[in-house]
C-alpha atoms as a printed R data frame, in Angstrom:
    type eleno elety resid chain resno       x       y       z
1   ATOM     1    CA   UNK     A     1  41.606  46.097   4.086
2   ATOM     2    CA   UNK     A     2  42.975  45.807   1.173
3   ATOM     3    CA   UNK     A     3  47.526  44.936   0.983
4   ATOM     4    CA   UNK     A     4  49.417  46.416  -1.721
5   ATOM     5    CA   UNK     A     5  49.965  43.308  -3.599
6   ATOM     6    CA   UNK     A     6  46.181  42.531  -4.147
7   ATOM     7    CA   UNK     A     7  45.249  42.582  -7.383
8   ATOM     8    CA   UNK     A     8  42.194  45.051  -8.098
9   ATOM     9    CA   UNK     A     9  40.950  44.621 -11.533
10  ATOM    10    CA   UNK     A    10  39.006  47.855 -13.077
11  ATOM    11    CA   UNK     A    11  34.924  47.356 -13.185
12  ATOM    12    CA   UNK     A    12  33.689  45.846 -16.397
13  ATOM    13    CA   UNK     A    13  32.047  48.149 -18.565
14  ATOM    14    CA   UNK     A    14  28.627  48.029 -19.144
15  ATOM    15    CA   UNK     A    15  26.702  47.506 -22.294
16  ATOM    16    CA   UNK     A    16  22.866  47.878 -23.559
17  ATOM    17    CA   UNK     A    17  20.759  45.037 -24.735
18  ATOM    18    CA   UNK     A    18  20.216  45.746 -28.398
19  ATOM    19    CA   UNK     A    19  16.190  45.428 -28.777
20  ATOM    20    CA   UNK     A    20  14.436  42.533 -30.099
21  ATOM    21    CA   UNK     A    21  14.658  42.220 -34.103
22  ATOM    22    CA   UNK     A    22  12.889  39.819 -35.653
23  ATOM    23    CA   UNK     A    23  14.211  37.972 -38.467
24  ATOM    24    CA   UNK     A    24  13.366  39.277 -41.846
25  ATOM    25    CA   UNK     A    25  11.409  36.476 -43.321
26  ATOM    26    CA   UNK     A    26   9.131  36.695 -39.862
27  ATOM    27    CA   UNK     A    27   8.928  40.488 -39.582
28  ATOM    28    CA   UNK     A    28   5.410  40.130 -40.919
29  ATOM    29    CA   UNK     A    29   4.569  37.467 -38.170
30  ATOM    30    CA   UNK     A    30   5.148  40.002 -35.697
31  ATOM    31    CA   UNK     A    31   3.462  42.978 -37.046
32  ATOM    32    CA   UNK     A    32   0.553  40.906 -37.520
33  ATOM    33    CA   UNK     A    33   0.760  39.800 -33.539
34  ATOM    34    CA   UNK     A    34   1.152  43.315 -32.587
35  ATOM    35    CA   UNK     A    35  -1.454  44.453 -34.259
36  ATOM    36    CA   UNK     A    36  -3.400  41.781 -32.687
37  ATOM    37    CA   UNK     A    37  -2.107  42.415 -29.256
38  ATOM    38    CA   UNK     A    38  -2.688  45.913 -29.547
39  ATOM    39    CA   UNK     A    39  -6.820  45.932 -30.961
40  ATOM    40    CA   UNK     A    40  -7.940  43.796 -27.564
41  ATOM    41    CA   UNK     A    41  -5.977  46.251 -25.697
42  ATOM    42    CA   UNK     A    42  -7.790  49.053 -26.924
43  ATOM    43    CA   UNK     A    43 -11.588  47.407 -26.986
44  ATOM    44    CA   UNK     A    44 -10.629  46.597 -23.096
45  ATOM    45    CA   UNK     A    45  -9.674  50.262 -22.269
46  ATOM    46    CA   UNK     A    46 -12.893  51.317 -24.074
47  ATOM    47    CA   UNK     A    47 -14.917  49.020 -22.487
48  ATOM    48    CA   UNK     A    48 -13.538  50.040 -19.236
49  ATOM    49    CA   UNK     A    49 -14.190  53.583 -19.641
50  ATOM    50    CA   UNK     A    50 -18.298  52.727 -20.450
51  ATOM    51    CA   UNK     A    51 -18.584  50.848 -17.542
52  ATOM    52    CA   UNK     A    52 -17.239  52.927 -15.277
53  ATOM    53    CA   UNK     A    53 -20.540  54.712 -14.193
54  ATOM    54    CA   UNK     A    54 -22.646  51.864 -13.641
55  ATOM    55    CA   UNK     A    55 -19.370  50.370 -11.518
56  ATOM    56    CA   UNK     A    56 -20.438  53.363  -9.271
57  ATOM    57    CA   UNK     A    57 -24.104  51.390  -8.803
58  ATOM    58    CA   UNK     A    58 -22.765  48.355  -7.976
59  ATOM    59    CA   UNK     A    59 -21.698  49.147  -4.511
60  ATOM    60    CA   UNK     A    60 -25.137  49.575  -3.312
61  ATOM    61    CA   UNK     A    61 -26.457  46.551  -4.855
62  ATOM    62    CA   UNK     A    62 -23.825  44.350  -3.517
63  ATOM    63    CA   UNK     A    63 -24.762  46.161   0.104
64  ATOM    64    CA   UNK     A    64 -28.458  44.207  -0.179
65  ATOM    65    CA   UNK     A    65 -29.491  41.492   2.681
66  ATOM    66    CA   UNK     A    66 -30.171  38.421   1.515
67  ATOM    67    CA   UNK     A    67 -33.369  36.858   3.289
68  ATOM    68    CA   UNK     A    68 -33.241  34.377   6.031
69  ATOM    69    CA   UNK     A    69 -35.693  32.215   3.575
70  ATOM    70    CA   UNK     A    70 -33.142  31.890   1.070
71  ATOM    71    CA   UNK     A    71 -32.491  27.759  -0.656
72  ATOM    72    CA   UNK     A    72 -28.890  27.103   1.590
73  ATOM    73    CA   UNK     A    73 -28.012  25.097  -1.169
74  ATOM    74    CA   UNK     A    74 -27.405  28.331  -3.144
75  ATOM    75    CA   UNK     A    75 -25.628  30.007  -0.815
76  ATOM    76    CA   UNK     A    76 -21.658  30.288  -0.704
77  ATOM    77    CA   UNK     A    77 -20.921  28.768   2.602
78  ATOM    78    CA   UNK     A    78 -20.274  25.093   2.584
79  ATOM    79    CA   UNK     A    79 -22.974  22.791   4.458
80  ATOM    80    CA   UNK     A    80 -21.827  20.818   7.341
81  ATOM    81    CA   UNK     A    81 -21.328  17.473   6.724
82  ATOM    82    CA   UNK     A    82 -21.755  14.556   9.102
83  ATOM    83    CA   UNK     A    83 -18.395  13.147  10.607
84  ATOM    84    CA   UNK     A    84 -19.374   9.841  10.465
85  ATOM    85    CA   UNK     A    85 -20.262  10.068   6.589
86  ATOM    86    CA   UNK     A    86 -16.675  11.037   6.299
87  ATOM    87    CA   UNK     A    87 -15.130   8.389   8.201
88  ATOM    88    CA   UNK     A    88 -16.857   5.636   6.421
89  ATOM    89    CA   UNK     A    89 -15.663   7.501   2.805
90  ATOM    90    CA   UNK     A    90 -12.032   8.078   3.962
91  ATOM    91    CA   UNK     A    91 -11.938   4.047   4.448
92  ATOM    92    CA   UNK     A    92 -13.605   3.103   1.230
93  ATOM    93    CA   UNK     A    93 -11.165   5.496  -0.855
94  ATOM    94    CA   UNK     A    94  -8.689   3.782   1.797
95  ATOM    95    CA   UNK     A    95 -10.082  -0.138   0.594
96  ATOM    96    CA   UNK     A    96  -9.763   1.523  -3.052
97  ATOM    97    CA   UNK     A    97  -5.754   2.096  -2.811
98  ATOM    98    CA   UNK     A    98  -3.585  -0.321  -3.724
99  ATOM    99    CA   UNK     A    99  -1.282  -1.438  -1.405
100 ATOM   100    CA   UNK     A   100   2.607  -1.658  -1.673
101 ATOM   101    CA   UNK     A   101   3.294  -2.365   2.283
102 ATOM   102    CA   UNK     A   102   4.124  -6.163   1.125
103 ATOM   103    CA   UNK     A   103   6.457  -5.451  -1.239
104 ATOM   104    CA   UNK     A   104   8.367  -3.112   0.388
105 ATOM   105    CA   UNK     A   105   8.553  -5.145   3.397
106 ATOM   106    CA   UNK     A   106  10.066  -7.859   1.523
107 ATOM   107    CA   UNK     A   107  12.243  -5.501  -0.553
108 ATOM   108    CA   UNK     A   108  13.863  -3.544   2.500
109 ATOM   109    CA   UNK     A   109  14.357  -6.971   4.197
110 ATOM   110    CA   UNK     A   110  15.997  -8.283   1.112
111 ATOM   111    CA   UNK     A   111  18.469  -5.327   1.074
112 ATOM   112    CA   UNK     A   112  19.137  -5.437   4.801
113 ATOM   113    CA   UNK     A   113  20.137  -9.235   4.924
114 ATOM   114    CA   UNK     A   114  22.279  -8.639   1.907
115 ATOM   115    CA   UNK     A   115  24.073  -5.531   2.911
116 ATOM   116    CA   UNK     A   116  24.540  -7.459   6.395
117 ATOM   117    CA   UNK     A   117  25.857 -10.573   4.473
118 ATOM   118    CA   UNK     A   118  28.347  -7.878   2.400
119 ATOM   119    CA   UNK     A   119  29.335  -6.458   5.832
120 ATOM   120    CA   UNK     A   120  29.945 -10.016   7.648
121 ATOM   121    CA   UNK     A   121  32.048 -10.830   4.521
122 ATOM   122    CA   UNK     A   122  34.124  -7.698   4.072
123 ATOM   123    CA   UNK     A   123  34.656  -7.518   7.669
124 ATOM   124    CA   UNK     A   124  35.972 -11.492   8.451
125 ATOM   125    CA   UNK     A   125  38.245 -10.029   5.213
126 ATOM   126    CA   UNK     A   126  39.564  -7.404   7.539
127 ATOM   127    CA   UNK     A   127  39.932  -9.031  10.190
128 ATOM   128    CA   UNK     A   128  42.123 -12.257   8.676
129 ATOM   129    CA   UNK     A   129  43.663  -9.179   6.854
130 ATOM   130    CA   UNK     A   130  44.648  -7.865  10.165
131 ATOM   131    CA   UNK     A   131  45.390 -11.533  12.001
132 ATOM   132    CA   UNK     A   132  47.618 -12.318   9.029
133 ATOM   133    CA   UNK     A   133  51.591 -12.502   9.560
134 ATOM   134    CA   UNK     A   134  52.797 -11.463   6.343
135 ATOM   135    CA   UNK     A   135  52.858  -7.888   7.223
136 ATOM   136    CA   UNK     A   136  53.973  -6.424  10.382
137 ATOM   137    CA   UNK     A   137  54.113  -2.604   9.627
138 ATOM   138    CA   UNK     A   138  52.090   0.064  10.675
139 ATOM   139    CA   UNK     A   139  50.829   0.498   7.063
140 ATOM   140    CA   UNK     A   140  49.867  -2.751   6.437
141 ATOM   141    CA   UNK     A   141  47.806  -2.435   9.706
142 ATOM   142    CA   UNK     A   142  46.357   0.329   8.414
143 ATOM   143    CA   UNK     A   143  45.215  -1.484   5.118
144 ATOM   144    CA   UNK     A   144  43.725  -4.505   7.076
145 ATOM   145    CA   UNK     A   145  41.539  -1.564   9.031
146 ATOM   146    CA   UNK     A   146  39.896  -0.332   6.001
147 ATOM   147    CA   UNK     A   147  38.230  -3.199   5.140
148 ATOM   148    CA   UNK     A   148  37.391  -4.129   8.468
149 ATOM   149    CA   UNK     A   149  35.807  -0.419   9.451
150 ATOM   150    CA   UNK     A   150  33.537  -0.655   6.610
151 ATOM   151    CA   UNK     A   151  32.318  -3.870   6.679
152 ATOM   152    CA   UNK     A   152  31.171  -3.184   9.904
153 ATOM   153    CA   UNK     A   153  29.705  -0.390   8.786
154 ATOM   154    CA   UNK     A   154  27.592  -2.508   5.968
155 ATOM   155    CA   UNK     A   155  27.181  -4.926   8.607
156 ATOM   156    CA   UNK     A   156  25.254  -2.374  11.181
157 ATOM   157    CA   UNK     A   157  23.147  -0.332   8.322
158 ATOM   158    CA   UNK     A   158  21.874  -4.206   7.168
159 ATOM   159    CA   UNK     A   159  20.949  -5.171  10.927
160 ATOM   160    CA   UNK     A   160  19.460  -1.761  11.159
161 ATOM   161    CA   UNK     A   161  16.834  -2.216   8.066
162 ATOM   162    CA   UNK     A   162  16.072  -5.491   8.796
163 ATOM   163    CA   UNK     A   163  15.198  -4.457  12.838
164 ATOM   164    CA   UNK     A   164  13.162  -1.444  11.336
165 ATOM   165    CA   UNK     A   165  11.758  -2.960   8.257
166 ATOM   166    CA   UNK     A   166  10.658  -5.864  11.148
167 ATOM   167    CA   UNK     A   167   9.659  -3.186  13.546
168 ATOM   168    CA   UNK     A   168   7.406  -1.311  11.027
169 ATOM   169    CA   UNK     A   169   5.277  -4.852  10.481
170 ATOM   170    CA   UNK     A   170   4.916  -5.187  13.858
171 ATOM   171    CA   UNK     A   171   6.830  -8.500  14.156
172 ATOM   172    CA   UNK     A   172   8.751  -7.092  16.149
């Protein structure tokens, strides 16, 4: 519902897109195209209109049995192939890959014993922040907390990717 002081503002007045005009030094461009466009057009609908009796044929040719003695080789359905053939190329295309598990072991572990090293630093800040007797004020509590909630936050992501990076080689 709508309260007398809303502001209702009138609907915006709509206007045609003027058509395409090309500019003047490219008119000819475009006459040429259209012209172009326009001859294909007309060979297709010819074309079209010649073949349309023996389209009428092609029903009943289409409706033919092939025979049981046909070469399977030419035929549209795909042969069955042996699972064991499959297996063995699946693990040379496999072989053929380069691997990047190594490096990205030793990159995630990297990160996680540095973010954990960022954590343990930011929150021993924190908490000698919070230990300190300079300030005794709620606010300055609240300052010494910041520090301290996110570097155990840093500290618990790093532990994390270094347990899963671990986990995912299978040490542990």
């Amino acid at each position: 519902m709508a309260n007398d002081g809303d502001i209702h503002f009138p609907p915006g007045q709509r206007r045609d897109k003027p058509s395409f005009e090309p500019p003047p030094w490219e008119r000819e461009q475009f006459e040429e195209l259209a012209k172009r466009r326009e001859e294909p057009a007309a060979e297709a609908e010819t074309a079209r209109i010649e073949e349309q009796p023996s389209v009428q044929a092609e029903p009943a040719a289409s409706q033919a049995v092939e025979p049981e003695d046909a070469d399977p080789a030419d035929s549209d359905q795909p042969a069955e192939l042996d699972p064991k053939h499959v297996e063995a190329l699946l693990a040379g295309l496999k072989a053929e890959e380069p691997s990047s598990e190594g490096l990205q072991y030793k990159v995630m572990l990297a990160a996680g014993v540095v973010s954990a090293f960022v954590g343990l630093v930011v929150t021993t800040w924190g908490a000698v922040a919070l230990a300190s007797p300079k300030g005794s004020g709620s606010a300055s509590t609240l300052i010494a907390m910041v520090p301290l909630v996110f570097g155990i936050g840093f500290l618990a992501g790093g532990v994390w990717v270094v347990f899963s990076s671990l986990r995912r080689q299978g040490v542990l």
